[in-house]
Structures are given as C-alpha cells and as structure tokens.
C-alpha positions in Angstrom: 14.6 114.7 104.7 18.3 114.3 106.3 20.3 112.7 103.8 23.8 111.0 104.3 26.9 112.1 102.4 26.3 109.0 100.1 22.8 109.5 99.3 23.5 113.2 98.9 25.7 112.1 96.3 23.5 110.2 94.4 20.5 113.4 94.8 23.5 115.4 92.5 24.0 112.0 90.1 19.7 111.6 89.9 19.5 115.8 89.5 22.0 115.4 86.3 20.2 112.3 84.9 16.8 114.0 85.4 17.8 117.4 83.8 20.1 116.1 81.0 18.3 112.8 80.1 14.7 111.9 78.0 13.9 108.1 78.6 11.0 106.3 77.0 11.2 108.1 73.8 11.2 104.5 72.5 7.1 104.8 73.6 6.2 107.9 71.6 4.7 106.0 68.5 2.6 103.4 71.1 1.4 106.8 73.0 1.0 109.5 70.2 -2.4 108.1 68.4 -3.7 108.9 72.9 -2.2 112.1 73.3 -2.7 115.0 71.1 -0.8 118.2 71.0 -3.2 120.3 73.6 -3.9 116.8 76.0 -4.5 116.4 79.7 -2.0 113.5 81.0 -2.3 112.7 84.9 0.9 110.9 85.4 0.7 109.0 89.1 4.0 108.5 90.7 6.0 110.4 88.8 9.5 109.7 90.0 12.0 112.0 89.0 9.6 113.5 86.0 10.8 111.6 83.1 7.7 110.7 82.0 6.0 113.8 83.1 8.6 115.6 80.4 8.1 113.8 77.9 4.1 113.6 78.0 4.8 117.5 78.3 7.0 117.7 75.2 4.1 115.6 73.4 1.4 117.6 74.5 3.1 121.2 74.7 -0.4 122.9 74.4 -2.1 120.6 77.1 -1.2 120.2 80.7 0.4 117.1 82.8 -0.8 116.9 86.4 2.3 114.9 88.2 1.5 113.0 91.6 4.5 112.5 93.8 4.6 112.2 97.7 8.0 111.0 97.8 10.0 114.3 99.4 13.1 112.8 97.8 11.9 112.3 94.1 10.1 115.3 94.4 13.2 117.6 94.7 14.6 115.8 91.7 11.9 116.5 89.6 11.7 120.1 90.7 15.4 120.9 90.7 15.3 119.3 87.1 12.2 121.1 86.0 13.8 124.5 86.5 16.8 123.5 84.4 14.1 122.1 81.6 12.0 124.9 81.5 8.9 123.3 80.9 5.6 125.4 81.9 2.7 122.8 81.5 3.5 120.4 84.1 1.8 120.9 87.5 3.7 118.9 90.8 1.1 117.6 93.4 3.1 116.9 96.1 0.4 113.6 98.1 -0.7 110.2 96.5 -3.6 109.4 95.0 -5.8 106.3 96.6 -9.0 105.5 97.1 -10.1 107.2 100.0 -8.5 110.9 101.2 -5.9 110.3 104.6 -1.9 109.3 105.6 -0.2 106.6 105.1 3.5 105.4 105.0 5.7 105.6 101.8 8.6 103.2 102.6 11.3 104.3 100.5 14.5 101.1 100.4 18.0 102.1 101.0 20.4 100.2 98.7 22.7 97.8 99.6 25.6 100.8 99.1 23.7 103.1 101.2 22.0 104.9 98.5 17.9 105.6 98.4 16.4 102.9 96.2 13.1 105.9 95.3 12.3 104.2 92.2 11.3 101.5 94.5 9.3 103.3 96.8 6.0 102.3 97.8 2.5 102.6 100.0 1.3 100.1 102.5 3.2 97.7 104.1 7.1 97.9 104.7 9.4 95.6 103.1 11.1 94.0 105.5 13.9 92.2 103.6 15.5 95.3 103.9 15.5 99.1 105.4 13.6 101.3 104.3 13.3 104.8 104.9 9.4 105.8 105.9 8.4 108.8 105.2 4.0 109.9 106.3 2.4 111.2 103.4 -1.0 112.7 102.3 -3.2 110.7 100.3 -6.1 112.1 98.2 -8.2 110.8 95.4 -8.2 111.9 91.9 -11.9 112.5 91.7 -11.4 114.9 94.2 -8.7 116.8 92.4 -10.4 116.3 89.1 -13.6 118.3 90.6 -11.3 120.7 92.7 -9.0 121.8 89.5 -11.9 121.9 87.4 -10.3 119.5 84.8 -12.7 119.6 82.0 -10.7 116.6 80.4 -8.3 113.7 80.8 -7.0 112.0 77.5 -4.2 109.9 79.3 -3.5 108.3 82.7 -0.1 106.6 83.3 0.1 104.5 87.1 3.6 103.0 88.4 3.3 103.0 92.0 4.6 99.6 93.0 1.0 97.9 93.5 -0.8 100.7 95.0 -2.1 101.2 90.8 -6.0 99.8 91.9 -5.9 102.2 94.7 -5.4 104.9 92.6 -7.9 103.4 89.9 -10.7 103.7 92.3 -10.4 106.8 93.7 -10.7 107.9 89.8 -13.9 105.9 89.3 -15.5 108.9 88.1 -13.0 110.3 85.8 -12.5 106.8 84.0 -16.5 106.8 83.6 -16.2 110.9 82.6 -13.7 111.2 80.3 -13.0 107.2 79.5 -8.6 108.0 78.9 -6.7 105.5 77.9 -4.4 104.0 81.1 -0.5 103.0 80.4 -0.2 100.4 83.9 2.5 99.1 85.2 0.8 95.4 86.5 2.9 93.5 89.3 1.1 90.7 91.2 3.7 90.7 94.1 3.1 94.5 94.5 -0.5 94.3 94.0 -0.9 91.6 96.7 1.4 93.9 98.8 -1.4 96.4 98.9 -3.9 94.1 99.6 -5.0 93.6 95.5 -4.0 91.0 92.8 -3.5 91.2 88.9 -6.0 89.3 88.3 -8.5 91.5 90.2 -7.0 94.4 88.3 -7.7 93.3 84.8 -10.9 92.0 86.3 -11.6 95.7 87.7 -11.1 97.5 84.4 -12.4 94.9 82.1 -15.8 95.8 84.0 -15.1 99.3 83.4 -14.7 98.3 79.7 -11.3 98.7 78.9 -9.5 96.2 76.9 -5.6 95.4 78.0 -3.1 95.1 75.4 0.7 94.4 76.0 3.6 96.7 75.4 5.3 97.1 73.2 3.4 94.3 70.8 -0.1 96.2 71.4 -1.3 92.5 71.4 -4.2 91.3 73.6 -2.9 90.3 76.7 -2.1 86.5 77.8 -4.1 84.6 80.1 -3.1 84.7 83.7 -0.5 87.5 83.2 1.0 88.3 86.3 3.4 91.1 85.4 4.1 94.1 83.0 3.5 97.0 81.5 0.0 97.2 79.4 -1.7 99.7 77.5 -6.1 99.9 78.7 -8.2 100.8 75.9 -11.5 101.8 76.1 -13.7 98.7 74.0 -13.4 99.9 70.5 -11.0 102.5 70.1 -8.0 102.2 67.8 -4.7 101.4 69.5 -2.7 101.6 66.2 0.6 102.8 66.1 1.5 106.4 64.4 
C-alpha cells in the first residue's frame, strides 16, 4: 500500500501506540470469569492488536486467532507484535463472512490526510468522504475452525463496523459447537450498511440462545437498542464479575 508522507507519519505514531500502549484493561474483570488462563479467543477485526494482546496476556497458555484484512492495520499489529514478544497470537491476514470470496474494505482518509483504519469497513463505500479501497479475501470461520483443527473456542470478540452478522453466520457452527461467549460491538447505521439491522442481530443470537447484556453495567439490555458494546451469554451462564 503507497502511503503519503503524512500517513507514513501517522504508521510510526500508530506503531508506538500499538507497541508501547495496553487499552481496555478497564474490561479485564467483565472478561476474566469467560477467558481462562489456557483459552481460545478469536478476535475479528483486530485493528492494530490491542485487544488481541491483551486477550493474549489473559490467556498466556491458550491461543488468540486475530482476523485482519486491512494491509495497513495489519503492519501495525505485526511491527508491534515483534516488539511485544507475544507467541500465542496467530494473524490471519482475510475477513471473516458468511460465505468464502472478495470484497472491498474501504478504508476513510481523515480530513488531515491521515488513514482513518479504525474506521474501515466491508460493503459499501462511504461516500461522505474518500476512502481508500483496498480487495480483500473473505472466508468463514467454520471453515478455519475445521481447517486449524480448533478443538475449542471460549471467546469471540466482533468490531467490524456492521459486517458483525456476517461474521456471526459464517460461525453458525462454532457458536452451536463450542457455545463462547461474544463481546459485540452493535451499530444500527453500520449494520444497515451491510445490508443487516440491530434489531435483526439481537433477534439472530437470541434464536441461537444467547442472552445480551450491556457493558460495562452487565445489565439486560434495553428495548430497541440501537448501539453499543454488549456482552452475549449463552442462557444460563454466570456473567458475574471477578
């Protein structure tokens, strides 16, 4: 990917942040009870690896499988990786859907000319403002689950800027399998971007019988929630926090 001498700067700012920084340690106490020292944790879209560290750090006898098909966040992670040291994550470098295939991961250039990556997404372009498109290879996570030989999966987190039922689907059989618990980020405008809808996501998983629960309160969540971050229990598991 050619990058501009602005953008270039901000790969070296995003590099230090990624190899000298731990966010979301403020969600180890709402995560620990679901992910024991020797877990599997499939984190999709995993942006520059902050979460894919830490779910490392918790589980430093398990393994962390790390979906990325952004070229750009990819080299973060990587670049930040080697300065971390940290053995028991595993980069897959294509996004996880529904069905196997290429798509287009638009990827917004900030209004100073830097890449807005955090933002990237599948599906449709944004047109309110450039983007950067980028083909990438989709798979499914059955089909990784079955081709890895993953003999378990205690945790799934999803933040791919609405393409999150996508993903779901495509892991039909590993929800069914191993029944993890999900951390989701839910946006309707996303969702509706790729063709779903909240609604039909809660609707989706409730089917599936998982139970969503806001974060950080752990409470059941509202009626017609639109947006946020929820944790999906399977019916009848704890979700206290240790």
């Amino acid at each position: 990917m050619s990058l501009t001498f602005r953008q270039r700067a901000d790969w070296l700012a995003h590099v230090f942040k990624a190899s000298t920084q731990q966010h979301h340690r403020q969600l180890v106490p709402l995560f620990a009870p679901h992910i024991p020292r020797d877990a599997v944790v499939i984190d999709i879209g995993a942006h520059a690896g902050q979460f894919s560290r830490l779910f490392a750090t918790m589980a430093p006898q398990g393994q962390v499988w790390s979906f990325e098909p952004s070229a750009y966040a990819r080299s973060v992670m990587e670049t930040a990786a080697r300065f971390r040291r940290l053995d028991n994550i595993t980069l897959m470098p294509f996004g996880l859907s529904d069905a196997p295939g290429e798509t287009v991961l638009h990827t917004p250039i900030k209004k100073a000319g830097g890449m807005g990556f955090g933002a990237a997404h599948l599906g449709e372009g944004d047109t309110s403002r450039p983007t950067v498109p980028q083909t990438v290879v989709l798979t499914t996570l059955d089909t990784v689950v079955r081709d890895r030989g993953i003999e378990r999966v205690d945790f799934i987190k999803a933040d791919i800027e609405g393409w999150e039922l996508h993903a779901l689907r495509g892991g039909e059989e590993t929800l069914g399998r191993f029944t993890p618990v999900l951390y989701l980020e839910v946006n309707d405008n996303h969702l509706r971007r790729a063709g779903d809808s909240a609604e039909g996501m809660f609707s989706w998983l409730e089917a599936r019988n998982y139970e969503a629960f806001t974060v950080p309160a752990l409470q059941p969540r509202p009626v017609a929630t639109e947006h946020g971050n929820f944790l999906f229990v399977p019916k009848g598991r704890s979700v206290a926090l240790r």
